[in-house]
TIDRENKE-548756 format. One record per residue: x, y, z of N, C-alpha, C, CB in turn; residue in three letters. Coordinates in steps of 0.05 Angstrom, whole numbers, plus 5000, padded with zeros to 4 digits. Glycine has a CB too. Layout:
N
XYZXYZXYZXYZALA;...
END
This chain:
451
472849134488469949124483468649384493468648874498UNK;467649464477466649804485463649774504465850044448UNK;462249894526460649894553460450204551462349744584UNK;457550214564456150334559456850544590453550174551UNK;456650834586458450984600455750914630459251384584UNK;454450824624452050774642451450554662450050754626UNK;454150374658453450174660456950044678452150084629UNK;457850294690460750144693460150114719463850304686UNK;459050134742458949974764457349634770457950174779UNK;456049534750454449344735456749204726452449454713UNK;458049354703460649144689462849034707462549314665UNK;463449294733465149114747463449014759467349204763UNK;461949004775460348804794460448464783456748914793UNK;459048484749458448314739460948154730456748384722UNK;463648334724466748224724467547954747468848514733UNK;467148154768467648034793466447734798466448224812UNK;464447824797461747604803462247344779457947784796UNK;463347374755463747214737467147114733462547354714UNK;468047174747470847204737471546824748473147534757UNK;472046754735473746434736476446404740473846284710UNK;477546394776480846474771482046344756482646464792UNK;480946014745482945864724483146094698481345534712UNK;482046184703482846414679484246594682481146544668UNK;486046674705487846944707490746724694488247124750UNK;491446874686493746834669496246774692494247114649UNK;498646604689499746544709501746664723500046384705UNK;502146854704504647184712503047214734504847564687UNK;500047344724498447494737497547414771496047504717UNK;497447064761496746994783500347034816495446644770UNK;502546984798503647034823504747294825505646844829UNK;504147554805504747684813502747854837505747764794UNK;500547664837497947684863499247604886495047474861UNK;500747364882502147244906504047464919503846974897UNK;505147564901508247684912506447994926511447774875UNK;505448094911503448254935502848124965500348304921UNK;500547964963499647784983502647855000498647424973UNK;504247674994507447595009508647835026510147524984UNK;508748005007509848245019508448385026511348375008UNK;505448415033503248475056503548455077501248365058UNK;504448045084503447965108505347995122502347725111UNK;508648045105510048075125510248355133512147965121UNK;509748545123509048885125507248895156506549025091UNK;505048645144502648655172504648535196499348395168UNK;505548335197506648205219509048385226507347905213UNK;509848565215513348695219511348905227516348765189UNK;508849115225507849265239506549255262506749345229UNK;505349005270504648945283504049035320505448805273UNK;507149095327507649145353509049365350509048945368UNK;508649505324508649895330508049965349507050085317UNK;508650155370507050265391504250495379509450435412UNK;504350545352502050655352499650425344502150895333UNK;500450195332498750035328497149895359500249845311UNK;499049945371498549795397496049985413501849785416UNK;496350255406494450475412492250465409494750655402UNK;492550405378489150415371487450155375488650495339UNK;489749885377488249625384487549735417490449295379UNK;489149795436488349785468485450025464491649925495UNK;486250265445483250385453480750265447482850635441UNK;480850115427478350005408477849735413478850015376UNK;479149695432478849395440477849365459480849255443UNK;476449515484473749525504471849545489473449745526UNK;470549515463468749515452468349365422468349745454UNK;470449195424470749045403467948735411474648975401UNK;467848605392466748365398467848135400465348335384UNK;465947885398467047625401470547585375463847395393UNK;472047345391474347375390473747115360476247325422UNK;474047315340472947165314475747075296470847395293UNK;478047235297480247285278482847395285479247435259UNK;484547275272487147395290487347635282490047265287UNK;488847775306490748065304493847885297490748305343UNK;494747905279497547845269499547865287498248005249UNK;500947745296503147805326502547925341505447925326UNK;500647895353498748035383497847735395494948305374UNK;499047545389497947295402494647315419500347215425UNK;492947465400490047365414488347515387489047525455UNK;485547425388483047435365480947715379480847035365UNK;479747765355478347975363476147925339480248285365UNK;473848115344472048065321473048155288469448235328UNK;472048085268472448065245473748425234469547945234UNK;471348575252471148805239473748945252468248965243UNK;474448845276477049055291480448975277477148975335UNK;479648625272482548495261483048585242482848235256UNK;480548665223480748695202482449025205477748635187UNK;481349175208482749445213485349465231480849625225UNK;486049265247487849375262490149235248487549335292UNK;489849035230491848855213492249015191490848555204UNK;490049215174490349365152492849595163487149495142UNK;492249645193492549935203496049805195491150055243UNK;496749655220499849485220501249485189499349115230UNK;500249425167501149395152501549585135500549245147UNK;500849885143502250045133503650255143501350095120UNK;503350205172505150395195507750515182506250195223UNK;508550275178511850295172512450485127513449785175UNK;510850515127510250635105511750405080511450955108UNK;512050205095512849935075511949785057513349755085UNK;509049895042507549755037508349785003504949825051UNK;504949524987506549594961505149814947506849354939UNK;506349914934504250204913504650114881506050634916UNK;501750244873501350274845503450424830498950404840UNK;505550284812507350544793506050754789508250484764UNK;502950744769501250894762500051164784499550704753UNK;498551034793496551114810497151174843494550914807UNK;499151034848500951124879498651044896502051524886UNK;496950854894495550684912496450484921493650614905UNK;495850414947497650194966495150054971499550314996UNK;495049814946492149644948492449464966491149484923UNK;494449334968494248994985493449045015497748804987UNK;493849285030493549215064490249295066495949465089UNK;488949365053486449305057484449025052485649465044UNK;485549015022484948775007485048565036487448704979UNK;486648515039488248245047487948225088492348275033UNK;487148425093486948425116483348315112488048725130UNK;482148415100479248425098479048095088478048685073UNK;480348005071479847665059480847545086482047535026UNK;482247625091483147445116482347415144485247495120UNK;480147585153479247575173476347425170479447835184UNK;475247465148473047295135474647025129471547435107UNK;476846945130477546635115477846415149481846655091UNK;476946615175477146505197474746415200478146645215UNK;472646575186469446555195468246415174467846845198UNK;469346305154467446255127469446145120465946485106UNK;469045795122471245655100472445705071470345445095UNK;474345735067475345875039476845765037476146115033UNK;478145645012481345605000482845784996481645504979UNK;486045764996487745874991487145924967489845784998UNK;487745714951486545794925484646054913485145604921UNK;483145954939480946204929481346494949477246084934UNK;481746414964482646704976485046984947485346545011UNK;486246724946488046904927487046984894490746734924UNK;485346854894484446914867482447194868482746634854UNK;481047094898479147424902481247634912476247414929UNK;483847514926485647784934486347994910488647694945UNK;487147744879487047824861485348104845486847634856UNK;482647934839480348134830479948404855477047934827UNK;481248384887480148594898482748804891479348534932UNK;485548774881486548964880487249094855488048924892UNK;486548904836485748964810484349204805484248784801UNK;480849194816479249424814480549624829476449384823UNK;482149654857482649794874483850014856484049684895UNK;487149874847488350024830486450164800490649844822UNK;484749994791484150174766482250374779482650014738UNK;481150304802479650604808480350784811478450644823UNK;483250824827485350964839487251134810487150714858UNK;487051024795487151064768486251244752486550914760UNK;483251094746481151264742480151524741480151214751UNK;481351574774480551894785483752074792478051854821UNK;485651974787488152084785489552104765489552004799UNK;490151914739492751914735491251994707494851644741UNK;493252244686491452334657490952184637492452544641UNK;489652104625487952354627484952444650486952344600UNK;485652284668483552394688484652574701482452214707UNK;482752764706482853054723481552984747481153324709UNK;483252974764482152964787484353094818481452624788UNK;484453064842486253324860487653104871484453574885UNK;490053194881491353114903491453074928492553174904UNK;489153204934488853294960487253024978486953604959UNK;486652804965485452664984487252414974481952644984UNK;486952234992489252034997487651774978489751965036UNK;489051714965488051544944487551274951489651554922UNK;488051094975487750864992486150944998489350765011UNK;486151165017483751195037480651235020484451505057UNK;479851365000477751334976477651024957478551594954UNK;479950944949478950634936479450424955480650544908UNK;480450454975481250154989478849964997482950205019UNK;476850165005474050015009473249834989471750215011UNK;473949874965472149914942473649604930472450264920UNK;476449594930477649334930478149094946479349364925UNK;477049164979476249004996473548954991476749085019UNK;471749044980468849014979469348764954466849334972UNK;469948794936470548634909471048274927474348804887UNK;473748334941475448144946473347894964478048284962UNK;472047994980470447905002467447844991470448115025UNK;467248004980464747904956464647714937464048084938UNK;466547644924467247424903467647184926470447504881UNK;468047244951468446994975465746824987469947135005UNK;465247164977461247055002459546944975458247485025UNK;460746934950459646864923457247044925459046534917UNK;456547334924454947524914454047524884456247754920UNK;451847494882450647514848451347814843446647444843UNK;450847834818451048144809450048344821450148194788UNK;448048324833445348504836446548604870441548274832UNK;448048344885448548394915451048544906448948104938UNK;452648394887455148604881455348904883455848584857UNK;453548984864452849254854452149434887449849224829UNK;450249274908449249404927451749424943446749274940UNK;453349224946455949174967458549364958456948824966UNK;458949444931460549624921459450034926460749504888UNK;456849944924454850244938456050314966450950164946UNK;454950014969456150135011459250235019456049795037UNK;460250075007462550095009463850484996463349794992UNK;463150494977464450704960462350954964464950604925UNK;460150934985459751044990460651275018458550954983UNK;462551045027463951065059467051165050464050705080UNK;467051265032470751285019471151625029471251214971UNK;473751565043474651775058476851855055474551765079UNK;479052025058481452015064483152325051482351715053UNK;484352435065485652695051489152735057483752985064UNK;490452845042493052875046494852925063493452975036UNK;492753135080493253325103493853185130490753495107UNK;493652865127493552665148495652595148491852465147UNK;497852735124500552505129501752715150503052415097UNK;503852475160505652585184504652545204506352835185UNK;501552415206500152335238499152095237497652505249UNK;498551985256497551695260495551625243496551645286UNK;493351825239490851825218491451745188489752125217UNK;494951755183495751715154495151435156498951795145UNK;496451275171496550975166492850865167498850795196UNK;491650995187489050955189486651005161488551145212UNK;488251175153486451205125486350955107487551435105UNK;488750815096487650675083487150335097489250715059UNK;487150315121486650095145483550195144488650135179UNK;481850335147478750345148477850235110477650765159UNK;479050235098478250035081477249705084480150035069UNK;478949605097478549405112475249345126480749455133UNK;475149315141473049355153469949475135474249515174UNK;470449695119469149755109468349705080469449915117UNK;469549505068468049335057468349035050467649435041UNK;468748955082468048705094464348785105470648635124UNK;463948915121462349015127460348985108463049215135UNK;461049145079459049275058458048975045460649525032UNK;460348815046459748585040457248435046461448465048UNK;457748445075456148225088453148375090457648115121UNK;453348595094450548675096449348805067450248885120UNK;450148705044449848595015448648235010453048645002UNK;449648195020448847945030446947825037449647905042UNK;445748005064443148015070440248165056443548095092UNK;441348285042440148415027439448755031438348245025UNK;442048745050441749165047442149315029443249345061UNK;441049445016441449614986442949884990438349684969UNK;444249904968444950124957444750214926447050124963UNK;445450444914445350434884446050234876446750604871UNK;444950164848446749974827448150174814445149774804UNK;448750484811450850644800451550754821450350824779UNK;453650734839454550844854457050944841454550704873UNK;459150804825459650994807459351214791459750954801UNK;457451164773457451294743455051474756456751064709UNK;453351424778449751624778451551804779446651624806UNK;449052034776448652304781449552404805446252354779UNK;451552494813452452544842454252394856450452544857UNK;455152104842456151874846459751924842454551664824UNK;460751654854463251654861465551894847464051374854UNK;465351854820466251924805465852194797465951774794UNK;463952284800462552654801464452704827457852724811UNK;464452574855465152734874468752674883462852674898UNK;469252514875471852584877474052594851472752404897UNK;473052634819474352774798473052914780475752624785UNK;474153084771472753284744471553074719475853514726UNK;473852904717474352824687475152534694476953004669UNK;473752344701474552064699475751844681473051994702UNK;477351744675478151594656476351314664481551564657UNK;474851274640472651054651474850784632468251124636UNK;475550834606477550644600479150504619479050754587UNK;479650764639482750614665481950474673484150724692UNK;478150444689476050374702475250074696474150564695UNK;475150064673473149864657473549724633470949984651UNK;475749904619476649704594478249504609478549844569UNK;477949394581480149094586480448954602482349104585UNK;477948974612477648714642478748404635473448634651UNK;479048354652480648074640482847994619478847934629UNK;483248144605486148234584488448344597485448494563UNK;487548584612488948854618489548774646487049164614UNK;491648784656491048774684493349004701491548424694UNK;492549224718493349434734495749224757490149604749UNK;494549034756495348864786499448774775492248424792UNK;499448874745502248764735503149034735502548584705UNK;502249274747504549464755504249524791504249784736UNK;504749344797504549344834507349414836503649004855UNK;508449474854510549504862510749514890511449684852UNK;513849524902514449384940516649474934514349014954UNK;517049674962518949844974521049724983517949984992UNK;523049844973526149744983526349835011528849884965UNK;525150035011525650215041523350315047527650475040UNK;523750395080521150425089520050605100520650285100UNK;519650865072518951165069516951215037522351355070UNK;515751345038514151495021515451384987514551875031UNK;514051234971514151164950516851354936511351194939UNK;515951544924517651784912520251834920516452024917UNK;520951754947523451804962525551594950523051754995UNK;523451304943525951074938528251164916524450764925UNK;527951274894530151334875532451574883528751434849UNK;531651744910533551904916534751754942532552204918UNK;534351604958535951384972537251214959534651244988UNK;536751114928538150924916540251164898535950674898UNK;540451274890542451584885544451594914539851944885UNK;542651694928545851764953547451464966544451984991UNK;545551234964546651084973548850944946544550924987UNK;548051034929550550904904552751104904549250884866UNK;551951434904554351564912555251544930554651744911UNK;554651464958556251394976558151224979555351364990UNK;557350944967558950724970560150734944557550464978UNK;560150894927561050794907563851054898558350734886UNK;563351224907564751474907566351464939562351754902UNK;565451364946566951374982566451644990570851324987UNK;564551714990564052035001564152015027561052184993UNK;565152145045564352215066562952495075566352165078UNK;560452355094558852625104559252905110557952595121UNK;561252855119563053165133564253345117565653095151UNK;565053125086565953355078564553465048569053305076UNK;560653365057559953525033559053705045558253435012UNK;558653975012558154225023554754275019560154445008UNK;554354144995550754164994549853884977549254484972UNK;547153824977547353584962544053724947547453214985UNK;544053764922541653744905540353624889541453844896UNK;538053534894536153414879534253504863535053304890UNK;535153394834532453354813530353244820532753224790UNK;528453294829525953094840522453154816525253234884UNK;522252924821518952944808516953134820517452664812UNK;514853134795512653364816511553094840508753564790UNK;511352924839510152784862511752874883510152484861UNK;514952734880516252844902516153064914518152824899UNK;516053334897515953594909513353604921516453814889UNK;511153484909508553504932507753404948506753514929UNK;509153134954508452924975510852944995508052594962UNK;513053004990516052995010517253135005517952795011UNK;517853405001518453645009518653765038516853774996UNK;519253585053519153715084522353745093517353485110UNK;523253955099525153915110524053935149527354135096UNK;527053815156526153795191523553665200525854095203UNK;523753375203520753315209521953275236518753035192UNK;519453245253519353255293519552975290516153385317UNK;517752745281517852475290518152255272515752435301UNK;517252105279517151825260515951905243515851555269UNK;512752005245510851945215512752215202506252005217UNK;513352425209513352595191515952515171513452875204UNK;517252335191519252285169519452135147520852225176UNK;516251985148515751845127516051945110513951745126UNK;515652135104514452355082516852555080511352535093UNK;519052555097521552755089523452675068523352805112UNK;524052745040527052675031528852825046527652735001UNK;528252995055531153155071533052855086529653445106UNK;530452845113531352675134532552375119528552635155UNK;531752265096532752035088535552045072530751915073UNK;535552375064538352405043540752405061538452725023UNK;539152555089541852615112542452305120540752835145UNK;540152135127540851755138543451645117537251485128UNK;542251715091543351605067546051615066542351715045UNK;546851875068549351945074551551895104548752195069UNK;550252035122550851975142551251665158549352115150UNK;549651485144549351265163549751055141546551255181UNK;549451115124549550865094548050695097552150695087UNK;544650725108543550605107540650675105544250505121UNK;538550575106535650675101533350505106535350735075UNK;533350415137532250195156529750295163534050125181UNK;528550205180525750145199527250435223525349675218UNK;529250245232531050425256531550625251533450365265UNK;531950815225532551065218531651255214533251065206UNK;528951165225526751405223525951375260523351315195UNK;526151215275525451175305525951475314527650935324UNK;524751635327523951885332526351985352521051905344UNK;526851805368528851905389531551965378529251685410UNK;532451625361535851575362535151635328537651155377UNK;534251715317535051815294533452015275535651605281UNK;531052165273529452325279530552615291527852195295UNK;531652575310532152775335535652785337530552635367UNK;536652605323539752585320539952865315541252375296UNK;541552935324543253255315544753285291545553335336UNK;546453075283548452995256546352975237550352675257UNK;543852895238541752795219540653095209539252575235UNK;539853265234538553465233540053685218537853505259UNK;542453735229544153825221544453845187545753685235UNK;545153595184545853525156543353665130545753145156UNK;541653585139538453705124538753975109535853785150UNK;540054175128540954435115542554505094541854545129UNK;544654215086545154225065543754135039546854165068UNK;541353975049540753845024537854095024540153445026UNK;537154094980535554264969534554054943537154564961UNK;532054184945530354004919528954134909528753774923UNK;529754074878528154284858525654094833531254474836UNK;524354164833523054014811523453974775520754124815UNK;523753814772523853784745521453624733526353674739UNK;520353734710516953574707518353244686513553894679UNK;520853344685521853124661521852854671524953164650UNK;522852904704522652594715520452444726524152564734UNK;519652214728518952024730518352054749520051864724UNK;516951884767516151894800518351624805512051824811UNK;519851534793521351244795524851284791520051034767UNK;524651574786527151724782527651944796527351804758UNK;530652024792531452324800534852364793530652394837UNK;535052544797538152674792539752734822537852994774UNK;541452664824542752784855545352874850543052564881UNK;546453174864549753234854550153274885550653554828UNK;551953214881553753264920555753464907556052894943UNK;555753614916557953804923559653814944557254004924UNK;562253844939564053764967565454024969566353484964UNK;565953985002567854185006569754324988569054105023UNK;571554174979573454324960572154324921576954124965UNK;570054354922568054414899567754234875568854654887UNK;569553944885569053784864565253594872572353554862UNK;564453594845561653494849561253224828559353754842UNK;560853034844558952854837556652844834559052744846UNK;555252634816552652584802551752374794552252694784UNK;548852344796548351994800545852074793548751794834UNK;544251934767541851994757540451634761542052154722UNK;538651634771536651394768534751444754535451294792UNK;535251294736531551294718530151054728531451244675UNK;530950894739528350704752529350574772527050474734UNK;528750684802530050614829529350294831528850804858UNK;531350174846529749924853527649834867530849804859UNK;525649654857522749664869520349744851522849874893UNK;521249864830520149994816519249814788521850224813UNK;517349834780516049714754517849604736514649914738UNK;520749804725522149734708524349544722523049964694UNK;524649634747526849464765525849344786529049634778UNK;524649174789522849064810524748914829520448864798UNK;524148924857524648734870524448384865523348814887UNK;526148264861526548004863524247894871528547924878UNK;522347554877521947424894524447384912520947224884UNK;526647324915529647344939529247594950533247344925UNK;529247824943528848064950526648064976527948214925UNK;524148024966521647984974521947864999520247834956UNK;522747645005523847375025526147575052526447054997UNK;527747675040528847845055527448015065530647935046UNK;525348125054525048385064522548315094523748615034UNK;521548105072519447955097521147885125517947615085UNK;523647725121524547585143525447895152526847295138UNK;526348115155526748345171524948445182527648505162UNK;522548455163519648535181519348445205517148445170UNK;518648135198517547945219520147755244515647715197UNK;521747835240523847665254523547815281527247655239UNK;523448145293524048225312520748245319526148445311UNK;519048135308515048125322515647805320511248275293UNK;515847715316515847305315518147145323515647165282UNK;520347235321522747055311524547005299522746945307UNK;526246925289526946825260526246595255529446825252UNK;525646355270524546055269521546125253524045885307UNK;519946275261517146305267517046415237516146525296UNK;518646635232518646825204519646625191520547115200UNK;521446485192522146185170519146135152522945815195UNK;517946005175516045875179513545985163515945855207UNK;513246215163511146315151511346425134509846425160UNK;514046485122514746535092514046335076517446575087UNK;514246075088514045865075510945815064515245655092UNK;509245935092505945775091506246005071502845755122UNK;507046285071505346495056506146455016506746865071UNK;508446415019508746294996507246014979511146255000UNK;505645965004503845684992501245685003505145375001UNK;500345975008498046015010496745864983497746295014UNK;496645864966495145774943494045464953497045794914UNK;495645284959495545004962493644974992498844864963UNK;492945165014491645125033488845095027492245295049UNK;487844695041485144735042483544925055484444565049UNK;484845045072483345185097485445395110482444945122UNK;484245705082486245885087487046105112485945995067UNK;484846025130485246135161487345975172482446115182UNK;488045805164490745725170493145885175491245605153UNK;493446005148495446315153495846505172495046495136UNK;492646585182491946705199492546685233489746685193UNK;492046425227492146305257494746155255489446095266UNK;497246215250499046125243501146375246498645995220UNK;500046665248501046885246500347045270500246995221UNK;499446915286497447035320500547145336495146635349UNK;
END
């Protein structure tokens, strides 16, 4: 249905505000779930990071009444701190899920933000998930919108950290049932607070970028609600979203096919727990490894075909710590090989980070760009000591749009998150509620079930 170029912060508002979840189609609806799922256990498996633990002990002499859980911190804090310090947890571990498209990681805002409001304001499961739905929907097509061509827009700012507001504002708004008119003001506030730049990866501030989504439009919400204004084009005006962070917007990505079209059916969830782009060259060395019987010692270089994403987002050789190694293919090709594995533990700064064999190894590996591949692909040749070379091309790593993780997949990956923050009794246990979030009268249940 063709909309008027004038009128696209209005159409989603008025989307939102109208949308009937008996009407999301039923793929659609659990492939909302399987996000949700592999969120909460991302949140609960981050949980007792020691940097998470940082920013809850600093921000927590000034937090407020004890409204909502912090996720495996066994105690409540106000709406606005749970909300951020649960967004923050759930993407520490760089485990979270991303857009194929758009390389936005919608759910740990979304879902931290519905859920700290589902403690304060009776809601259904039902409905929680139907607005988790519509909030990561818009998230991704905005993220879209201003990145992927034909929109012209830069790399340089972190694409969570600019839409995450904007799909927590949606999610929490369709909760507090906002008419159009509060919509439009609550999507202002919100997208007018959108922050975040590239230059943050490799430091604590990375995970924090798209965790201030959270909060910030829960926030935009409620004081929409009351009736605090902002534009009704906070998009499309003169000077507005879309002027300041792309040249050339794709308003189609934006706004067509609302309710037809849905962004939320290319989500995707990480096999491993490093920088999107990395997954197809860990699923490469780990198939030549086990499958070739290579041993580490006796290759001589290992090279990668990599995407332009990869070459601009993980191109680091030698990172110092944990975060930077989020973001290294070096450091994961040397794990890959070296250790035949590609864990939580394999990036820990001390015992594997700082390993010497790890460090070591890095110097053999080189990555060149090829514009032919995919961000879901790559090429890898090992060269060995006595010059015979192997080769292993992935066109769609697992996790990925064309090769998706299982629901079984999913279940595993949760019970590793959360088993060493909860249990394994406890992680049983809440795979189960999270998988049946839908059926809860009273979806702070989850919440307070996850303390």
């Amino acid at each position: 249905m063709p909309f008027a170029e004038n009128e696209v912060t209005g159409r989603l508002a008025d989307y939102v505000v109208t949308a009937d979840p008996r009407d999301l189609p039923s793929h659609v609806r659990h492939e909302a779930l399987r996000s949700f799922f592999n969120i909460v256990g991302c949140t609960i498996g981050g949980a007792r990071h020691e940097i998470v633990d940082l920013a809850d002990k600093t921000l927590a002499p000034f937090a407020g009444p004890q409204q909502a859980t912090l996720f495996a911190r066994s105690r409540k804090a106000d709406m606005m701190h749970a909300a951020l310090i649960n967004a923050f947890a759930s993407s520490i571990y760089s485990f979270d899920d991303t857009h194929a498209q758009a390389v936005v990681h919608p759910s740990g805002p979304v879902a931290a933000a519905v859920l700290a409001l589902a403690e304060m304001r009776a809601v259904s499961g039902d409905d929680l998930l139907a607005a988790f739905a519509l909030g990561v929907e818009l998230e991704c097509r905005l993220c879209k919108a201003v990145s992927v061509p034909p929109a012209q827009g830069s790399m340089a700012w972190s694409g969570t950290g600019i839409s995450g507001g904007f799909g927590a504002v949606a999610a929490v708004g369709k909760l507090l049932k906002l008419d159009t008119e509060r919509m439009r003001w609550a999507m202002g506030i919100a997208l007018s607070q959108a922050s975040g730049f590239r230059a943050m990866h490799g430091s604590m501030q990375a995970s924090m970028m798209p965790a201030q989504g959270a909060p910030v439009g829960l926030r935009a919400a409620i004081m929409a609600e009351r009736g605090f204004t902002a534009s009704p084009v906070a998009l499309e005006g003169k000077y507005g979203f879309l002027t300041v962070f792309c040249d050339t917007p794709d308003l189609d990505a934006l706004a067509g096919g609302l309710g037809t079209r849905f962004e939320l059916l290319s989500n995707t969830y990480k096999a491993y727990p490093c920088g999107i782009v990395i997954q197809p060259i860990i699923d490469a060395c780990l198939q030549l490894r086990n499958e070739k019987g290579i041993a580490a010692d006796r290759i001589a270089r290992v090279d990668i075909q990599a995407s332009p994403g990869t070459m601009a987002l993980c191109n680091n050789r030698n990172p110092k710590n944990e975060l930077q190694a989020h973001v290294s293919l070096h450091h994961w090709v040397a794990v890959a090989f070296i250790r035949g594995t590609a864990r939580i533990q394999d990036m820990d700064t001390e015992t594997a980070v700082r390993d010497p064999a790890l460090m070591a190894f890095q110097d053999k590996v080189d990555a060149v760009l090829n514009p032919a591949i995919g961000s879901d692909g790559t090429e890898v040749t090992v060269t060995m000591n006595d010059g015979t070379k192997f080769v292993c091309k992935i066109d769609h790593c697992i996790g990925s749009a064309t090769n998706p993780m299982t629901d079984q997949d999913l279940e595993r990956k949760f019970a590793a998150m959360a088993e060493p923050a909860i249990g394994a009794a406890r992680a049983r246990e809440l795979v189960a509620k999270t998988w049946g979030v839908g059926a809860l009268a009273d979806a702070g249940e989850l919440s307070r079930a996850s303390a």
